[in-house]
C-alpha positions as CSV (number, residue, x, y, z in Angstrom):
1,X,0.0,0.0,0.0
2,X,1.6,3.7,-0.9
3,X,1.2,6.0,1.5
4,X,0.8,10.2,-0.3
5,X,3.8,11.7,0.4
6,X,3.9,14.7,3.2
7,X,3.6,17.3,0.2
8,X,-0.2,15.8,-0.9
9,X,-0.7,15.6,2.5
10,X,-0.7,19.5,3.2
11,X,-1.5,20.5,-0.3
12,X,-5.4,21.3,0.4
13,X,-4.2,23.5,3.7
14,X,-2.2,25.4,0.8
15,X,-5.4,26.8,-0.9
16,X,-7.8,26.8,1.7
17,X,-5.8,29.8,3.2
18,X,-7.1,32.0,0.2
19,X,-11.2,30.7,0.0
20,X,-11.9,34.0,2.5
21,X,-10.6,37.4,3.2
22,X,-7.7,36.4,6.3
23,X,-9.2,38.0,9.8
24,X,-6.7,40.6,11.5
25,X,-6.8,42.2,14.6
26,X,-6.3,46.0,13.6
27,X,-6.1,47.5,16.9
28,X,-2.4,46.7,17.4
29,X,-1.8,48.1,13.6
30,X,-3.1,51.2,14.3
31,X,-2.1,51.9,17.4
32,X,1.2,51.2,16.9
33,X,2.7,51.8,20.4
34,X,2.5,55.1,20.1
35,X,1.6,57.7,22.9
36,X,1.6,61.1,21.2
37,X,-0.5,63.7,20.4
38,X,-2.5,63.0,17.7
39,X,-2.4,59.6,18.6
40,X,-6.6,59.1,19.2
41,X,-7.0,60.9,15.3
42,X,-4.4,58.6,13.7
43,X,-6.1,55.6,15.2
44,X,-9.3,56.6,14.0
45,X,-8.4,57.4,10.8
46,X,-6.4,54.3,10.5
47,X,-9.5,52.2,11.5
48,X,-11.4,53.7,9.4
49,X,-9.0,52.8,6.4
50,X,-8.4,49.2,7.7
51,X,-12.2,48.8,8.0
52,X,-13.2,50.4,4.1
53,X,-9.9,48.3,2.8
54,X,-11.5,45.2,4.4
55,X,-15.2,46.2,2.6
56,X,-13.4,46.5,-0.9
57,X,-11.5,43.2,-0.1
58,X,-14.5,41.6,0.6
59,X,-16.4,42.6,-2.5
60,X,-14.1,41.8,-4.6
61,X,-12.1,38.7,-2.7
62,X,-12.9,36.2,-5.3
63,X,-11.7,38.1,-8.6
64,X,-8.5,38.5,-7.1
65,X,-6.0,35.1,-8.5
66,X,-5.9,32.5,-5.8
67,X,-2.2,32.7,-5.7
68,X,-1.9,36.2,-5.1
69,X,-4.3,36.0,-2.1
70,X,-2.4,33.3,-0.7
71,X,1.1,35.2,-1.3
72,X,-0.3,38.6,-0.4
73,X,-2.5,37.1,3.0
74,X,1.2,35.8,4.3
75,X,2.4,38.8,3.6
76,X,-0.1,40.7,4.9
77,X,-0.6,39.0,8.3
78,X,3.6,39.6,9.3
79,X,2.8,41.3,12.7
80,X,-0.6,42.2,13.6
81,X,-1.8,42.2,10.2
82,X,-3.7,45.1,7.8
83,X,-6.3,44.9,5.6
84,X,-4.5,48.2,4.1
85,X,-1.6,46.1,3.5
86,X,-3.4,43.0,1.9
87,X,-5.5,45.2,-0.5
88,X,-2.1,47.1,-1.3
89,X,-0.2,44.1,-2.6
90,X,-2.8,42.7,-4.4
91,X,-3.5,45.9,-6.7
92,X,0.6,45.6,-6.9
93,X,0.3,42.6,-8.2
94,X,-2.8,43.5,-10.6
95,X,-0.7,46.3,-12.1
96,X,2.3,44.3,-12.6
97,X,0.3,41.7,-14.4
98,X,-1.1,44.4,-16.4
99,X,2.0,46.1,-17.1
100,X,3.7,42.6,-18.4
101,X,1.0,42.6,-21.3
102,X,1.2,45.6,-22.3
């Protein structure tokens, strides 16, 4: 009897990653360790931009190539994570896809 090797194994944990927009914690993102003034309207304005970056993300999560979510998610979620971040690399990686055909 073959056993799958370790690879086939974890290769559905590879994808499943991308099926939905990753969940962050942004509170740690925006507030950054900071105690300044200002601090209270740079975390507001920072949620707000986490949370409208998260509502674009999740309209248009599927159209975005499955290994670009994957890539950019990883990438995304270093540290505490951002939505800002995640949305960022994958319109990078839309323009440099666009850019190759042109």
């Amino acid at each position: 009897m073959a056993f799958p090797t370790p690879l086939a194994l974890l290769l559905p944990f590879a994808f499943a990653v991308s099926d939905a927009v990753p969940r962050y914690n942004i509170e740690p993102t925006c507030k950054g360790g900071l105690d300044s003034p200002g601090l209270n309207e740079r975390y507001s304005r920072c949620i707000s931009e986490e949370q409208a970056a998260l509502k674009k993300l999740e309209a248009n999560w599927s159209g975005y190539p499955a290994a670009d979510r994957t890539v950019c998610g990883r990438t995304s979620s270093m540290g505490s994570g951002s939505y800002v971040e995640l949305l960022t690399c994958l319109e990078m990686d839309a323009d440099a896809r666009r850019m190759k055909f042109k």
